[in-house]
C-alpha positions in Angstrom: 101.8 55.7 92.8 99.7 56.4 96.2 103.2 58.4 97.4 103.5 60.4 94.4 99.4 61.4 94.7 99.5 62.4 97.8 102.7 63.9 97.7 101.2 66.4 94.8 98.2 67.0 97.1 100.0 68.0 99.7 101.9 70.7 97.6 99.0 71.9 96.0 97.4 72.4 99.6 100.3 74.3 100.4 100.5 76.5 97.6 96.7 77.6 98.3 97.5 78.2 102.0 100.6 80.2 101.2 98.7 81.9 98.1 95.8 83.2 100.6 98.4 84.4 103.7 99.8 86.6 101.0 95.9 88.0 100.2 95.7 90.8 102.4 98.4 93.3 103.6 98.7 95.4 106.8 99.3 99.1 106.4 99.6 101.8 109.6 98.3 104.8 109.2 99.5 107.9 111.2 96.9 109.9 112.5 95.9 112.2 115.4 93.8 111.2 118.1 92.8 113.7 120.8 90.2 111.6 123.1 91.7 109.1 125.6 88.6 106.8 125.3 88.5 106.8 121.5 87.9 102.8 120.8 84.4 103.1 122.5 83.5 107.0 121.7 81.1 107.4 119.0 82.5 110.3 117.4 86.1 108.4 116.5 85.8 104.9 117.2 82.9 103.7 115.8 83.1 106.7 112.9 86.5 105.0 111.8 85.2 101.6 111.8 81.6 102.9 110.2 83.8 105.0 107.6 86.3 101.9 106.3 84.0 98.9 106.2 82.2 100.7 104.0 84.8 100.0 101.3 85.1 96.6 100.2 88.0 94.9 100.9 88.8 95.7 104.5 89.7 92.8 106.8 90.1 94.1 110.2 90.8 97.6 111.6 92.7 98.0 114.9 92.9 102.0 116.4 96.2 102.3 118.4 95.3 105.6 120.0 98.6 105.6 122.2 100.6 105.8 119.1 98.1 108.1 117.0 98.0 105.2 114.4 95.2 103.0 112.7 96.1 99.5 111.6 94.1 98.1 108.7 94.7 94.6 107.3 93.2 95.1 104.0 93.3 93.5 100.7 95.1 94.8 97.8 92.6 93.5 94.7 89.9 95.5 96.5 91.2 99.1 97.7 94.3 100.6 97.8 95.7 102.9 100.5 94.7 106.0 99.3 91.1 104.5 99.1 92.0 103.6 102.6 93.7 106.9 103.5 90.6 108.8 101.7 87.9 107.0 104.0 90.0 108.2 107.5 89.8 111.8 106.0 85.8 111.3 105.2 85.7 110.4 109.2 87.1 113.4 110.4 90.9 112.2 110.6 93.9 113.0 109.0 95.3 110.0 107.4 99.3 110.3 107.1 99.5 113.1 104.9 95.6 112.9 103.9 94.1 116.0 105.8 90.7 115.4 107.3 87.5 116.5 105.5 87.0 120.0 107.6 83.0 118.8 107.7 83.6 115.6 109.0 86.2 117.3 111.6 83.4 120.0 113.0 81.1 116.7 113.2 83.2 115.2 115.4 82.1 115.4 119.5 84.6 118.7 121.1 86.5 115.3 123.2 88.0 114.3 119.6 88.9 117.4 118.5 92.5 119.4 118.9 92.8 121.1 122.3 93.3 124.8 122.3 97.1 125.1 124.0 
């Protein structure tokens, strides 16, 4: 009787442990990232952060400037990607095929912004 109660304890652990790995999701979002020092700059860095966490839902947020990507491990009960997509854009940043807000854009300091070839 002891083996069979513990036995169902441990698959009901297990089922809540696998259930909550499967709670958030990780998306990459292509984007364009001008400044080499973007992760501590003001103007992108902390904008992208300040501009995500505002929406529920958002675990962590990792900017991958040398492949002009943003990684967001979110979860998908809260916000969705366009939510997600729609939040880059509000920071100044095009968001896979999300343009950037043109406001938020001419906010952004001259080191974030498109060089003139």
């Amino acid at each position: 009787m002891i083996k069979i109660a513990l036995f169902t304890l441990t698959l009901i652990i297990s089922s809540i442990s696998f259930g909550q790995s499967k709670k958030y999701k990780t998306t990459v979002i292509k984007t364009e990232i001008f400044c080499d020092h973007c992760i501590k700059c003001e103007s992108c860095g902390q904008n992208i952060y300040n501009k995500l966490t505002e929406n529920r839902g958002i675990k962590s947020i990792r900017i991958e400037d040398e492949i002009n990507a943003i990684s967001v491990k979110y979860n998908p009960k809260k916000i969705n990607l366009d939510q997600i997509e729609s939040a880059i854009a509000k920071a100044g940043y095009d968001a896979n095929d999300t343009k950037a807000n043109f406001k938020s854009y001419q906010k952004l300091d001259n080191c974030c912004k498109k060089k003139s070839e």
